[in-house]
Residue, then its C-alpha position, 0 to 999 in steps of 0.5 A: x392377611x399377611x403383609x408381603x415383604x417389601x420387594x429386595x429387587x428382581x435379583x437377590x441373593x441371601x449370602x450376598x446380603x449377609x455378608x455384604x451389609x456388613x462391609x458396607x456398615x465398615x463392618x469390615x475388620x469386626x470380629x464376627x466369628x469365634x470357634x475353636x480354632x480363632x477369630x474371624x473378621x467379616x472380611x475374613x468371612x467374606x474372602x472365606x465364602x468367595x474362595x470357597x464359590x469359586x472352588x465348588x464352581x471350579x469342580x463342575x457344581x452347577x447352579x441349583x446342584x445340591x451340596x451336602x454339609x456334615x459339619x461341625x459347627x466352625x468357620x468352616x460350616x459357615x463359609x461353606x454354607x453362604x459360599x454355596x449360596x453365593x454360587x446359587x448352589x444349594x447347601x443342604x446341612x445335616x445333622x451330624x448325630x445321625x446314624x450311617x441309615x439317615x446319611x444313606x438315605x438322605x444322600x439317595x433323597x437329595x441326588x446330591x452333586x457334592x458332599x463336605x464332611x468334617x474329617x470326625x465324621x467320615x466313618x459314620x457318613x460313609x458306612x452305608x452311603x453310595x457318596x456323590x462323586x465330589x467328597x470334600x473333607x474339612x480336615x485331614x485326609x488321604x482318600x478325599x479332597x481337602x477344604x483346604x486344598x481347594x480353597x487356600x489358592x482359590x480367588x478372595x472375591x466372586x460375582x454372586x450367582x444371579x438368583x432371585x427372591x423366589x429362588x431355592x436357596x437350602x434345604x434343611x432336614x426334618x424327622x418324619x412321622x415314619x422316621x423317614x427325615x423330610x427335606x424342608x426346602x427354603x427360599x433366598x427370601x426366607x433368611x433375613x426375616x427371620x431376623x427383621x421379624x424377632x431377633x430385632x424387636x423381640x431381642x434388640x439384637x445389634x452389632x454390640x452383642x456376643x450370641x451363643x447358640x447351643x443349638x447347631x447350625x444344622x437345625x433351623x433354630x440354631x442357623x438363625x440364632x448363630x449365623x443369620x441373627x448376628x449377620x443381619x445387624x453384625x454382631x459377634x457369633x461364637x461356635x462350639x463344635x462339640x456336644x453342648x454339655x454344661x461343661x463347654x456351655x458355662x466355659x463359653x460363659x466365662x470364656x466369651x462372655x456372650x450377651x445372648x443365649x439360645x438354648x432348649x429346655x432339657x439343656x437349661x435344666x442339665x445347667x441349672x445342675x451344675x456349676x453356673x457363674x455367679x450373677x456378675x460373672x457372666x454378660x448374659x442379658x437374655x436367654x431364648x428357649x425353644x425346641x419344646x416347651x419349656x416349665x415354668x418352673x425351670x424359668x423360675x429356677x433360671x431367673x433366680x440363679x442367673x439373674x436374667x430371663x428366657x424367652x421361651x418360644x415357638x418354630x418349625x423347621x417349615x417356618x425356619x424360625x420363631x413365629x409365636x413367643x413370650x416378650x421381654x417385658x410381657x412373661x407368661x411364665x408356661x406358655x409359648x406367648x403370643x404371634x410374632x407380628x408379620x406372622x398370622x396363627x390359628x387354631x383348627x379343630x377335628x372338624x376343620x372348623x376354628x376353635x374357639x377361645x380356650x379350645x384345643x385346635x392344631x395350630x396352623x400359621x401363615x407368614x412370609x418364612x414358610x417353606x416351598x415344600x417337601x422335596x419329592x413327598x407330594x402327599x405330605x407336602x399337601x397335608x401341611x402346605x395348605x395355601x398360604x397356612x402351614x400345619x404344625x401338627x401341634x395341639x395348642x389353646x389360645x387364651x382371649x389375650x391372645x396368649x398361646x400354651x402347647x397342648x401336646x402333638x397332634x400325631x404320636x411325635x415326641x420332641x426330646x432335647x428340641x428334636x423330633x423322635x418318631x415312637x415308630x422308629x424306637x418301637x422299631x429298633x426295639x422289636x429287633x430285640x430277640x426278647x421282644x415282641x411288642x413294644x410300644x413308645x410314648x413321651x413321658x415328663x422326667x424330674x424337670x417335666x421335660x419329655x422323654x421316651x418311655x417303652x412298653x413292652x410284651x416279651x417274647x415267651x420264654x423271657x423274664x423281665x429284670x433290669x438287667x434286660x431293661x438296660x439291656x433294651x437301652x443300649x440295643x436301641x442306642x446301638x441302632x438309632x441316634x443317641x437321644x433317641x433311647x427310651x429312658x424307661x422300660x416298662x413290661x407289660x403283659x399286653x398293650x392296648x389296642x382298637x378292634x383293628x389292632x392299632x396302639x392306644x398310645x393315649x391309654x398308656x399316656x394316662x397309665x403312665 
């Protein structure tokens, strides 16, 4: 089964080890972050998280008290996250494209000691939320504490909480099959294999690269890819705080040069659109993909144009990073790849039986990143923690070479753009419509196969359909759930399919579609 991973020792600590490698590589005067605002020195990352340990410690947070983080990505995010850690505290980011709904509900889930927020955000996090009783704000503000106030007087240097391996470390949030988002919580033992595992041998990552990371910090995709990857071998990081847009994408490109990319299919395709830099106008050596999965055919387009491969791969939020993926010299040009060595996977049909070569089964996966569990939700922390095997709800084939191809959800969820959107949660901001009676969603492929939600709807007597009302319906449910979360196709129906009890057969209005 799976090897267990050497002993780190009966007391560490993940930010610890982060930061301190590099010092003692004399790393220390390298530059290991760029964001909008400058570049800074491991050393400087250093002294940042310490000040920011000894300013969370001064306010009264106790070890294993929760810290949220609403951040942009920025130096700021970063050393407030390791300095969190350091202090044996427990960050827990969110995704800042959240409603004022999420925020209220996730700050009620954790019982959150403290709350740092960019300054952008304010309004949208407060709106609904009770707030903890320490707010800090990165940024300006009259009303609340200031990062900066607390931090520029603080100490440079702080003796690391005494944590162990097997101590919670962070939490990251994940969408739930309800729409209710899920509080995946990770170990101090978790980070560093991430990158020991994948970045290393899959990417040979070292301290010469420059990565770029379109996903955020806040996803456990984008954490690995912008701050764990490049610490663990003190490589060079840069942020963007805002949207990952073709344009600010390819700035980076010209601007920074970075030598890794990591990105999700939608956003390759949105570049390929655009204005890309010639063959040898840019450095980079390597692209990743993961989120969802990606066409061969957008591989082929890339490849062409950029001159480079993407690695088109496979995690989870419960697994924190990569466990099944394509190689650099080994491209299946379709599919996800094969497992990560230190990972084990497997496939198990309706019967709970193996499967088969061939036959499509959930995947399940063991390996030393799982998660502990989901906080305070017993019932799903059963049905996907099972032993030392951790469901994905995902459908995949494994081919006799070991080769694996996505096959679809296991359960009704979509991924757009790389993130979970529950159709219960579309469907119900849909039927808050005053027109609509029904309304049910399912992924549909747009013109570069990628998956997007699609509605059917039963009005209401006495409404006609138009395109006026299906534009109408987009913007209703933009104006009640994230953005990314509006279906791009309204379709009216006179009635939807149903079982004898009256649940939705999604599958028949897949095959209709």
């Amino acid at each position: 089964m799976i090897a267990e991973r050497e002993s780190v020792g009966p007391f560490y600590n993940a930010a610890d080890d982060l930061i301190e490698r590099n010092l003692n590589a004399g790393r220390g005067e390298k530059i290991a972050f760029i964001d909008s605002n400058g570049q800074y020195t491991f050393n400087q990352v250093a002294e940042k998280a310490s000040q920011f340990s000894n300013a969370i410690q001064k306010l009264g947070l106790k070890k294993e008290s929760r810290l949220i983080l609403v951040m942009l990505d920025s130096i700021e995010f970063v050393s407030c996250f390791l300095g969190a850690i350091k202090a044996g505290i427990i960050p827990v980011p969110l995704n800042t494209r959240l409603t004022p709904r999420d925020y209220s509900y996730i700050i009620s889930d954790t019982d959150a000691a403290g709350l740092v927020i960019s300054d952008s955000l304010i309004e949208t996090v407060m709106q609904e939320a009770k707030t903890p009783s320490i707010v800090i704000v990165d940024g300006t503000c009259s009303k609340y504490r200031t990062l900066y106030q607390l931090t520029s007087e603080s100490p440079t240097t702080f003796v690391s909480a005494d944590t162990k391996p097997d101590d919670i470390c962070f939490w990251l949030y994940t969408s739930g099959t309800t729409g209710l988002p899920k509080g995946v919580v990770h170990l101090h033992s978790h980070l560093l294999p991430t990158a020991d595992l994948y970045a290393i041998p899959y990417l040979k990552i070292s301290s010469d690269d420059v990565v770029f990371s379109a996903a955020k910090l806040f996803f456990a995709y984008g954490l690995g890819n912008a701050l764990t990857f490049p610490m663990a071998v003190g490589a060079t990081s840069v942020l963007l705080p805002g949207p990952p847009d073709p344009k600010s994408v390819v700035k980076i490109f010209t601007e920074f040069q970075p030598t890794l990319f990591f990105g999700v299919p939608t956003l390759f395709a949105m570049l390929l659109a655009s204005e890309l830099p010639e063959k040898n106008k840019h450095s980079i050596r390597l692209s990743v993909s993961a989120g969802e999965p990606l066409p061969a055919d957008l591989l082929h387009r890339w490849t062409n144009k950029v001159g480079t491969e993407i690695l088109d791969a496979k995690g989870t939020t419960e697994m924190l990073h990569i466990f099944v993926s394509n190689e650099i010299d080994d491209i299946q040009p379709g599919t996800t790849g094969r497992v990560v060595p230190g990972y084990e996977v497997r496939l198990i049909n309706e019967a709970g039986e193996l499967c088969s070569i061939g036959e499509i089964g959930i995947l399940e996966v063991a390996g030393p990143t799982s998660a502990l569990m989901y906080w305070g939700q017993r019932e799903k922390t059963k049905a996907t923690f099972r032993g030392e095997w951790t469901r994905t709800g995902d459908n995949y084939t494994m081919g006799d070479n070991g080769v694996m191809t996505y096959s679809g959800r296991n359960d009704d969820m979509l991924k757009v753009g790389g993130i979970y959107v529950s159709p219960f949660e579309v469907e119900g901001a849909l039927i808050k419509h005053p027109s609509v009676l029904e309304a049910a969603v399912i992924g549909y492929p747009d013109q570069d196969e990628l998956i997007k939600p699609k509605a059917f709807i039963v009005l209401v007597d006495g409404s006609v359909p138009s395109e006026e009302l299906a534009e109408e319906l987009k913007n209703f449910v933009r104006s009640d759930l994230a953005a990314y979360k509006y279906p791009r196709w309204i379709e009216f129906s006179d009635a939807l399919p149903k079982t004898a009890t009256g649940k939705i057969q999604r599958f028949k209005l897949r095959n209709k579609a």
